[in-house]
PDB file of N, CA, C and O in Angstrom:
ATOM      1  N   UNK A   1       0.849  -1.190   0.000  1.00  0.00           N
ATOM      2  CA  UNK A   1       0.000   0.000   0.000  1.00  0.00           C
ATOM      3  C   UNK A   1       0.885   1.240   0.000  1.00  0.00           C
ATOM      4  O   UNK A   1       1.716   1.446   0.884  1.00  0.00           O
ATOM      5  N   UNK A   2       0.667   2.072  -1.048  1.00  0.00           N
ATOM      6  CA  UNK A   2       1.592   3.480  -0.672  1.00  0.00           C
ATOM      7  C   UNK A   2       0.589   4.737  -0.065  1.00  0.00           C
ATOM      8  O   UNK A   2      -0.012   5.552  -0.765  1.00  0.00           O
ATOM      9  N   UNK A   3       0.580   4.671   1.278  1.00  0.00           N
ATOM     10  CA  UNK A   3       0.498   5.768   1.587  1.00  0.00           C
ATOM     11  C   UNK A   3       0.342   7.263   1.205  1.00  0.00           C
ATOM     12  O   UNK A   3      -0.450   8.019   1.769  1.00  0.00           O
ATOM     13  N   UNK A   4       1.275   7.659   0.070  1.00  0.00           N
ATOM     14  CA  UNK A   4       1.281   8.989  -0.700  1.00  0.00           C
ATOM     15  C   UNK A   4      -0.075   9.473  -0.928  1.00  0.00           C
ATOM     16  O   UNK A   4      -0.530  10.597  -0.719  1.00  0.00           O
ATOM     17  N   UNK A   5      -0.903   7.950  -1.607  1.00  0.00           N
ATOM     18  CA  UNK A   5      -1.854   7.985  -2.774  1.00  0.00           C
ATOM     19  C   UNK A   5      -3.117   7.486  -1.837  1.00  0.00           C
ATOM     20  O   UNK A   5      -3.062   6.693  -0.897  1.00  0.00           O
ATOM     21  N   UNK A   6      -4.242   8.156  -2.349  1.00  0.00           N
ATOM     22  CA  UNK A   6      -5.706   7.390  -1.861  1.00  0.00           C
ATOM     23  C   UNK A   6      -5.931   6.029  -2.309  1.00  0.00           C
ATOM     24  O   UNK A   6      -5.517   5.650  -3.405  1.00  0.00           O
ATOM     25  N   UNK A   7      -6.552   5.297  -1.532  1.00  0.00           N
ATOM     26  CA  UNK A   7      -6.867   3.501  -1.383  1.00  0.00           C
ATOM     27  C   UNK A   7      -7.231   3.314  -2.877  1.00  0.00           C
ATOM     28  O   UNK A   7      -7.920   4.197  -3.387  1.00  0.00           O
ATOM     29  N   UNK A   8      -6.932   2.497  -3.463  1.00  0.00           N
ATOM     30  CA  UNK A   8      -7.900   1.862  -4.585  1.00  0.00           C
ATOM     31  C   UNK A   8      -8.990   2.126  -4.491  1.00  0.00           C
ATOM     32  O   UNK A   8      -9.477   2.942  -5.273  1.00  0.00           O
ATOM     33  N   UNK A   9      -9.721   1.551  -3.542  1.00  0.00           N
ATOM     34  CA  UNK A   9     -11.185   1.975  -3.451  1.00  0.00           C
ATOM     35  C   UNK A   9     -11.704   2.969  -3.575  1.00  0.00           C
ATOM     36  O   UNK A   9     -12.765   2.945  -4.198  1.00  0.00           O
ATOM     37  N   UNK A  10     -11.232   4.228  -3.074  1.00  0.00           N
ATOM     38  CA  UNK A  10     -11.109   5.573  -2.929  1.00  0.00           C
ATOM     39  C   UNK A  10     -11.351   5.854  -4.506  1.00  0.00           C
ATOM     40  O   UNK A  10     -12.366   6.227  -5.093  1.00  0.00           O
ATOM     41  N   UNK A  11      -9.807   5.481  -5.072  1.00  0.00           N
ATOM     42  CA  UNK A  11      -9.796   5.762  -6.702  1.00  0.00           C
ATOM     43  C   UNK A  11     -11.610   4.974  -7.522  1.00  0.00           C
ATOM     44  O   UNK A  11     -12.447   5.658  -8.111  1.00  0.00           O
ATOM     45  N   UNK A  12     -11.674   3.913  -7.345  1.00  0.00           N
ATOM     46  CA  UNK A  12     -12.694   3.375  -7.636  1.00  0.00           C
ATOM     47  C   UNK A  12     -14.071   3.742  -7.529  1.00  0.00           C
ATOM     48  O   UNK A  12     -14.921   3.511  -8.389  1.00  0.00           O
ATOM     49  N   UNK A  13     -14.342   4.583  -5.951  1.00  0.00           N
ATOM     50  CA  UNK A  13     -15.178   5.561  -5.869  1.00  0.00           C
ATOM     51  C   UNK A  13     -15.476   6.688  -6.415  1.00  0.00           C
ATOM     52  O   UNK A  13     -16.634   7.064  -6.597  1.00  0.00           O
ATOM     53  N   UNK A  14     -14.425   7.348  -6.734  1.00  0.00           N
ATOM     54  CA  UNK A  14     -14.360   8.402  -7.769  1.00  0.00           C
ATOM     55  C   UNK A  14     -14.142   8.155  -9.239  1.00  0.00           C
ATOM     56  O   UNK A  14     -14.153   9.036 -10.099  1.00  0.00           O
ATOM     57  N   UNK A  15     -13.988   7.167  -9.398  1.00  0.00           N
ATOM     58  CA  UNK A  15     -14.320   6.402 -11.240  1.00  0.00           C
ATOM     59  C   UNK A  15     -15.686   6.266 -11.250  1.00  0.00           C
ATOM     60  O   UNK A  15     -16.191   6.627 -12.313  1.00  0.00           O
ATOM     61  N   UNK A  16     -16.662   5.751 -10.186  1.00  0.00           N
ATOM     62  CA  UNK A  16     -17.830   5.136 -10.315  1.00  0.00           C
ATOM     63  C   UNK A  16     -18.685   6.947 -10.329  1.00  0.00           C
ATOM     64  O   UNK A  16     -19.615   7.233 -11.084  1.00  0.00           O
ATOM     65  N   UNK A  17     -18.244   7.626  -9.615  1.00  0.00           N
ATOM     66  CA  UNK A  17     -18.891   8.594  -9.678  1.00  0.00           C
ATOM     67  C   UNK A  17     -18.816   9.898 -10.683  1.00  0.00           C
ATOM     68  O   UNK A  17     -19.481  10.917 -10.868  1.00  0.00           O
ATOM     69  N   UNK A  18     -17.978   9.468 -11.067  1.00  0.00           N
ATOM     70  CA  UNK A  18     -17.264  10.181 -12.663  1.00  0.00           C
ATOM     71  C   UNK A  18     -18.191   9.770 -13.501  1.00  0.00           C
ATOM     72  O   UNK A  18     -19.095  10.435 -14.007  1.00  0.00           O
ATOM     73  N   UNK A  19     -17.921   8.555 -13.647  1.00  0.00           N
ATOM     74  CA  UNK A  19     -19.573   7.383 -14.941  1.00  0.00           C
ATOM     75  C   UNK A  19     -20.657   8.067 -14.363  1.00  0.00           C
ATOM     76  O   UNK A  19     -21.409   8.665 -15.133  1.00  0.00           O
ATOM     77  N   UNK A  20     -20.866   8.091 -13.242  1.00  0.00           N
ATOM     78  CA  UNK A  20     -22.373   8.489 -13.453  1.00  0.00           C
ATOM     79  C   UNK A  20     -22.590   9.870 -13.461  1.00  0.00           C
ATOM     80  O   UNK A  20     -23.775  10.192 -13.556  1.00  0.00           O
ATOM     81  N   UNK A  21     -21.697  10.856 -13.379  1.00  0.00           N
ATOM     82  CA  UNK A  21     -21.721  11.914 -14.097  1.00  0.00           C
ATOM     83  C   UNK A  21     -21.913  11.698 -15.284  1.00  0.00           C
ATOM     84  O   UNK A  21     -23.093  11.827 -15.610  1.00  0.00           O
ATOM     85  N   UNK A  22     -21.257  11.431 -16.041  1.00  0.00           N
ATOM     86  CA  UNK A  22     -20.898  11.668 -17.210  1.00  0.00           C
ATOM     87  C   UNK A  22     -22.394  10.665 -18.083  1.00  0.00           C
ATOM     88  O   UNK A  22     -22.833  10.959 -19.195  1.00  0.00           O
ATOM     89  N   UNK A  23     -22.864   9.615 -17.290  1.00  0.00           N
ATOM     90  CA  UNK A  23     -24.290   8.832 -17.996  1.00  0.00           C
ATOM     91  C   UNK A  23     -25.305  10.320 -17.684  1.00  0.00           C
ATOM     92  O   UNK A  23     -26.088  10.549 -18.606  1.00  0.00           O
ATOM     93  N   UNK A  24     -25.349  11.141 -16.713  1.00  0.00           N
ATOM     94  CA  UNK A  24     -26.604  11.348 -16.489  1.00  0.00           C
ATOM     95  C   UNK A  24     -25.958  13.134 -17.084  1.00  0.00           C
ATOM     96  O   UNK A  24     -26.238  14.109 -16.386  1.00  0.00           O
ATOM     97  N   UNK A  25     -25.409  13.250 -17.942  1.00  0.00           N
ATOM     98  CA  UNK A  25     -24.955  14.642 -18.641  1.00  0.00           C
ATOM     99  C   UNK A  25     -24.997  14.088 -20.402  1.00  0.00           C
ATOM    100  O   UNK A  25     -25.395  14.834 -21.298  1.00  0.00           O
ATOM    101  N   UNK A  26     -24.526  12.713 -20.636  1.00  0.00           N
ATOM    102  CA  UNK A  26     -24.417  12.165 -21.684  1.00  0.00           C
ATOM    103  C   UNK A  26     -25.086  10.869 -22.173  1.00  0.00           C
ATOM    104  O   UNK A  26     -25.336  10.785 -23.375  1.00  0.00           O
ATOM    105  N   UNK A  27     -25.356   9.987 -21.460  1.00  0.00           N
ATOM    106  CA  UNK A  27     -25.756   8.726 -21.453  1.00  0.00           C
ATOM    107  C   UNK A  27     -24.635   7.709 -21.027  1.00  0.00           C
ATOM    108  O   UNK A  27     -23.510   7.977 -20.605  1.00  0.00           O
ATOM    109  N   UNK A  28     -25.129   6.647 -21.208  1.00  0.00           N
ATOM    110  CA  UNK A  28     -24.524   5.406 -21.312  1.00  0.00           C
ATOM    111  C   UNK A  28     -23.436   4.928 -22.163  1.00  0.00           C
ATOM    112  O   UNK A  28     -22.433   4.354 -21.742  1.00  0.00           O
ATOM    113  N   UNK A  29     -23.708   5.213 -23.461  1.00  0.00           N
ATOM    114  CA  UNK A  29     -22.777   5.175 -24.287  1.00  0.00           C
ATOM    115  C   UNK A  29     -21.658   6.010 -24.437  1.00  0.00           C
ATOM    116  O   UNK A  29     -20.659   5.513 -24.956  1.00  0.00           O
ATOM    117  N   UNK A  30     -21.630   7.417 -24.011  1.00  0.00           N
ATOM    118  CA  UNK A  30     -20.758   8.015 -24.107  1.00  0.00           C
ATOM    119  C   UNK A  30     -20.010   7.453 -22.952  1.00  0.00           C
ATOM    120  O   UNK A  30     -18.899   6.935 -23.066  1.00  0.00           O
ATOM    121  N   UNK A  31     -20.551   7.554 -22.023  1.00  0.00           N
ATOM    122  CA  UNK A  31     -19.664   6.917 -20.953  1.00  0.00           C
ATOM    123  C   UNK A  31     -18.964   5.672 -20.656  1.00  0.00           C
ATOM    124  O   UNK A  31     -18.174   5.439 -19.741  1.00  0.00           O
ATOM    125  N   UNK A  32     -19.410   4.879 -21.632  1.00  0.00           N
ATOM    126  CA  UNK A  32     -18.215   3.546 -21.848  1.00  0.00           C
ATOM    127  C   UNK A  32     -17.505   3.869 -22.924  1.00  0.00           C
ATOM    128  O   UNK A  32     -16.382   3.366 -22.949  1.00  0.00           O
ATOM    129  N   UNK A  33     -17.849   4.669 -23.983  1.00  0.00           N
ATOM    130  CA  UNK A  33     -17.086   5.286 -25.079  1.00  0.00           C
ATOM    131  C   UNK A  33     -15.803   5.863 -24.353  1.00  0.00           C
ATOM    132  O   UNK A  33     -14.709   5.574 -24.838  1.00  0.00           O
ATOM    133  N   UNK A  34     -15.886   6.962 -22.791  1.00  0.00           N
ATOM    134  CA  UNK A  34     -15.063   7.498 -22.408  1.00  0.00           C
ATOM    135  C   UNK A  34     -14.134   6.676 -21.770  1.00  0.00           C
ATOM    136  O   UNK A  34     -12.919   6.732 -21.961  1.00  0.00           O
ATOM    137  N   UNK A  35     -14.665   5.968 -21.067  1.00  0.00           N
ATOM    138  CA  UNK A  35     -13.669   5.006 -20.717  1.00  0.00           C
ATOM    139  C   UNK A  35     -12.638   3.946 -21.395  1.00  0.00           C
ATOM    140  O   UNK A  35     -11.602   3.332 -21.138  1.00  0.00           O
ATOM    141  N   UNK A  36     -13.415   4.096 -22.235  1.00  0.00           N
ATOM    142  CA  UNK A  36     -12.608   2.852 -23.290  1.00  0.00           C
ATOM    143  C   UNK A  36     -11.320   3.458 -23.957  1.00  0.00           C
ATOM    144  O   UNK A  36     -10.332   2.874 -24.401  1.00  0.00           O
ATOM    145  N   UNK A  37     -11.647   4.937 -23.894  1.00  0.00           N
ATOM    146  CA  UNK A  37     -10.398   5.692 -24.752  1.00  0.00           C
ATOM    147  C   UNK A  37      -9.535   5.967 -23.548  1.00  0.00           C
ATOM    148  O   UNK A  37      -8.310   6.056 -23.625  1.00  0.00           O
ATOM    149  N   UNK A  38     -10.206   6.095 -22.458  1.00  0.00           N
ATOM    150  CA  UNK A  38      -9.228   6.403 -21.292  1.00  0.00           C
ATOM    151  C   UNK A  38      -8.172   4.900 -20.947  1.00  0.00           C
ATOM    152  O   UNK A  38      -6.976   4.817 -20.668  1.00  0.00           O
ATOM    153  N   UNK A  39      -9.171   3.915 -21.106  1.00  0.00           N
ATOM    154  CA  UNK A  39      -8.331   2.582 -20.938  1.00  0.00           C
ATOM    155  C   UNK A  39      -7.281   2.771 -22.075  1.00  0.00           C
ATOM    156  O   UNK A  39      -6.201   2.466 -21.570  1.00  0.00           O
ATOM    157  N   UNK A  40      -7.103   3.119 -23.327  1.00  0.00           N
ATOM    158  CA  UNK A  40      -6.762   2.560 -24.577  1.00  0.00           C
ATOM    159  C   UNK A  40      -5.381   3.392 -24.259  1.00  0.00           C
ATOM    160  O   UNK A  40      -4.294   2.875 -24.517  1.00  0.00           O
ATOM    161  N   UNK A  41      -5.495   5.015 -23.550  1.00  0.00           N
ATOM    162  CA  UNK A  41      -4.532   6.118 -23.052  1.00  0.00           C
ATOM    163  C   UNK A  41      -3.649   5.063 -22.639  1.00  0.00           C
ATOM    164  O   UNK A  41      -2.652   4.578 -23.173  1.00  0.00           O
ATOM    165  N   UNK A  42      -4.382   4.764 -21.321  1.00  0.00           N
ATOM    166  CA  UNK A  42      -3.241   4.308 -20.310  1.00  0.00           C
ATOM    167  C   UNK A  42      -2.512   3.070 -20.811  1.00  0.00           C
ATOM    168  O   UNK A  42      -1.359   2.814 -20.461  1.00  0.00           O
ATOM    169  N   UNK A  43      -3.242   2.288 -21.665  1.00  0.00           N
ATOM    170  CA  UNK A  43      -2.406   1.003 -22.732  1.00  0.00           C
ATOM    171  C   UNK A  43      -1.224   1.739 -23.384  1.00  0.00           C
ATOM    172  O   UNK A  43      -0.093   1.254 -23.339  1.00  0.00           O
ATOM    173  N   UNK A  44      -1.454   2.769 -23.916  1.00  0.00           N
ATOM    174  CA  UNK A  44      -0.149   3.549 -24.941  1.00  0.00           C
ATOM    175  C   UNK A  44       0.840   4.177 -23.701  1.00  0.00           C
ATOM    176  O   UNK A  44       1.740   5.002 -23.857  1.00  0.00           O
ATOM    177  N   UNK A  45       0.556   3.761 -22.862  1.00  0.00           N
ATOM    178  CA  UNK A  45       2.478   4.212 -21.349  1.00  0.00           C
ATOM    179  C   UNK A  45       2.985   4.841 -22.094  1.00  0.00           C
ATOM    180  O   UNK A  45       4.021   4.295 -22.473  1.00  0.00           O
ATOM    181  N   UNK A  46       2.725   6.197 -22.760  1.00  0.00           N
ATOM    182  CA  UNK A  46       3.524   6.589 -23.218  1.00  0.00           C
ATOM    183  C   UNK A  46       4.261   8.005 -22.174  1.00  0.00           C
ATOM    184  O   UNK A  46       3.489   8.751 -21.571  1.00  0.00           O
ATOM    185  N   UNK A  47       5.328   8.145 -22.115  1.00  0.00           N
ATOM    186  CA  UNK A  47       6.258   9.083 -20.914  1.00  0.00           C
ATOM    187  C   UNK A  47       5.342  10.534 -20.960  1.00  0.00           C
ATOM    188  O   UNK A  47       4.646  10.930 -21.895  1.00  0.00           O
ATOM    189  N   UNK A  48       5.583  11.205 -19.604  1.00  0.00           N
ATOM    190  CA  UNK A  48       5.678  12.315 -19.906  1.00  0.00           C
ATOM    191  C   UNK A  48       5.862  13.390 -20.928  1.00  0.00           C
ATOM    192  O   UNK A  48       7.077  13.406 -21.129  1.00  0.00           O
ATOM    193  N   UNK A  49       5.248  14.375 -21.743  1.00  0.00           N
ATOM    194  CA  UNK A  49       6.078  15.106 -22.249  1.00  0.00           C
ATOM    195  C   UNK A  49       5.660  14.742 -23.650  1.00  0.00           C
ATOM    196  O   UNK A  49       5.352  15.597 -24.480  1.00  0.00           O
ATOM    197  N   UNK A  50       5.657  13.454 -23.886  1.00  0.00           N
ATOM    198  CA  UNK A  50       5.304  12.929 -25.222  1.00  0.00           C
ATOM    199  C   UNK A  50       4.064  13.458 -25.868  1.00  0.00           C
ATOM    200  O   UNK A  50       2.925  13.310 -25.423  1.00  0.00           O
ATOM    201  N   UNK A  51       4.400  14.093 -26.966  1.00  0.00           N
ATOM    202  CA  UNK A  51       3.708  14.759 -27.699  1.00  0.00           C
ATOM    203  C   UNK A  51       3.080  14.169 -29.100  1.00  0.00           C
ATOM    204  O   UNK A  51       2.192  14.568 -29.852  1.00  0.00           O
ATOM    205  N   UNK A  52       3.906  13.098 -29.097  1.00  0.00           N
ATOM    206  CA  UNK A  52       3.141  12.370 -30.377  1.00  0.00           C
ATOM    207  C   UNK A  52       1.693  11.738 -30.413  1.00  0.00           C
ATOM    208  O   UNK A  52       1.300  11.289 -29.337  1.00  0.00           O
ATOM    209  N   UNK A  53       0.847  11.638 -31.497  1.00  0.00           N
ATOM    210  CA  UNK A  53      -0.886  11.399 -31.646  1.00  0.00           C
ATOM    211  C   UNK A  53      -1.344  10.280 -30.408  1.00  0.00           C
ATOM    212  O   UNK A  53      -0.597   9.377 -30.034  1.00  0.00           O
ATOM    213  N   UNK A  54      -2.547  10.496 -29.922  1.00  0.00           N
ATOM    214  CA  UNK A  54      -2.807   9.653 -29.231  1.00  0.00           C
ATOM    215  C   UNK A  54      -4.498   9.405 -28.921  1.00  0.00           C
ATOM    216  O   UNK A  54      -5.072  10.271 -29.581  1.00  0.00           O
ATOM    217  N   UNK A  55      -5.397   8.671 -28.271  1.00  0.00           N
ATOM    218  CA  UNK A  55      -6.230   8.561 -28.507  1.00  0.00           C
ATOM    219  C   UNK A  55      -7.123   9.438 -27.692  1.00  0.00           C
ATOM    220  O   UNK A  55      -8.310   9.118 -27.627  1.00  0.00           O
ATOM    221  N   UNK A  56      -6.804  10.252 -27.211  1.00  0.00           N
ATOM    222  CA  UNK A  56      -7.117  10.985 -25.923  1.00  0.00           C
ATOM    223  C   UNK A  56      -7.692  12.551 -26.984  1.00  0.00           C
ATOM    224  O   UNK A  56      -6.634  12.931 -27.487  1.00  0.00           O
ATOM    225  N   UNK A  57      -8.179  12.964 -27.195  1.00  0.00           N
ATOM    226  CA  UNK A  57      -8.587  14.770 -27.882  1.00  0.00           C
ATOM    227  C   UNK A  57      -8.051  15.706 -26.598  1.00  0.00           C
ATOM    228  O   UNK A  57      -7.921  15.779 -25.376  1.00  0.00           O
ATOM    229  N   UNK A  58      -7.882  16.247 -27.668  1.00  0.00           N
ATOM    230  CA  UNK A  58      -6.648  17.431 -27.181  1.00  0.00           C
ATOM    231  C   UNK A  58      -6.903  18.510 -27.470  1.00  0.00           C
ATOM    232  O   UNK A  58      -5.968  19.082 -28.031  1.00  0.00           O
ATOM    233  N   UNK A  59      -8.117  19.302 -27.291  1.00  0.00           N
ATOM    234  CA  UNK A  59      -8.412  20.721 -27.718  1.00  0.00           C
ATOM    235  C   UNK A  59      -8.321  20.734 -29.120  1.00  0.00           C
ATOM    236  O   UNK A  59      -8.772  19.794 -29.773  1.00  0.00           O
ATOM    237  N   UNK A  60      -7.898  21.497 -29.536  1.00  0.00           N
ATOM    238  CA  UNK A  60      -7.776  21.398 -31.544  1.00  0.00           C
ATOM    239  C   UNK A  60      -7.519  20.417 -32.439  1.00  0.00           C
ATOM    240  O   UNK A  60      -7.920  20.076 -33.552  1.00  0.00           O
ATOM    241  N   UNK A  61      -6.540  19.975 -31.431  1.00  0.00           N
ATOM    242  CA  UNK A  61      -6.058  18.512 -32.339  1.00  0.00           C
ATOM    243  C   UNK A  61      -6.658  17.162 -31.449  1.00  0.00           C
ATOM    244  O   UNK A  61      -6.648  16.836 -30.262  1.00  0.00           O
ATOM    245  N   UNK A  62      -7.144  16.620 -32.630  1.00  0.00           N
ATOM    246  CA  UNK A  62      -7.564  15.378 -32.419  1.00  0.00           C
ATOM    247  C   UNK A  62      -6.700  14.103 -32.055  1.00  0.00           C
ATOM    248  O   UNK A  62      -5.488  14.153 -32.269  1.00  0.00           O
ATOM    249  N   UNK A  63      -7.147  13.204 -31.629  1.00  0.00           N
ATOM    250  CA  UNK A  63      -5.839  11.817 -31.491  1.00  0.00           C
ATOM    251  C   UNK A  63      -5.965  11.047 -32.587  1.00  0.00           C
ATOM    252  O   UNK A  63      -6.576  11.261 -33.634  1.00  0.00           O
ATOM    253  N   UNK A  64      -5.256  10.036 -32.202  1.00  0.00           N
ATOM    254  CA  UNK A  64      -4.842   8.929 -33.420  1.00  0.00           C
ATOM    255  C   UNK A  64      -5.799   8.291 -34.042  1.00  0.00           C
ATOM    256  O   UNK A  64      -5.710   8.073 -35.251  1.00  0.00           O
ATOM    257  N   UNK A  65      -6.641   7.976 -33.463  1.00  0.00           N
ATOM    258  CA  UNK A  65      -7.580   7.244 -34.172  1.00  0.00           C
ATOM    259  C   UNK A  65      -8.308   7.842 -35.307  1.00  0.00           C
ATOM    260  O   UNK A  65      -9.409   7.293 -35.357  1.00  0.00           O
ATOM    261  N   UNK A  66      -8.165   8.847 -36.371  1.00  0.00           N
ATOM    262  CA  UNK A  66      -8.851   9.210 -36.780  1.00  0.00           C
ATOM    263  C   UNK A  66      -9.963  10.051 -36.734  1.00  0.00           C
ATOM    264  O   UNK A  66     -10.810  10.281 -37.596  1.00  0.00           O
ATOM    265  N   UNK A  67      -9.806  10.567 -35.355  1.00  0.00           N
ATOM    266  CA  UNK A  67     -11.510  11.622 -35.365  1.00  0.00           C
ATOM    267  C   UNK A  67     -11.358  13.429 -36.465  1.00  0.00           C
ATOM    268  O   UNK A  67     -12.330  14.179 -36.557  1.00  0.00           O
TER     269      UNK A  67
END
């Protein structure tokens, strides 16, 4: 357990309550849509700093996937 950081659960509580923001501003779909790109982020580990395309939207510029 590191200390620094809030419990998993903690984190998990505030994921669950993020979704249901985001269902009851957007629906359902957007909200596994969001997550899925957020999962797909954290798959690409990519460092700090790194500026190259990614699946995440970025104000003007769009990510990799094509949007």
């Amino acid at each position: 357990m590191n200390e620094q950081y809030p419990s998993k659960d903690q984190f998990f509580e505030r994921l669950g309550s993020l979704a249901d923001a985001m269902i009851a501003a957007y629906g359902k779909d957007f909200a596994m849509g969001a997550m899925i790109l957020a999962a797909r982020f954290v798959a690409e580990g990519k460092p700090p700093g790194d500026n190259s395309p990614s699946v995440i939207y970025k104000g003007e510029s769009h990510g990799g996937i094509g949007l």
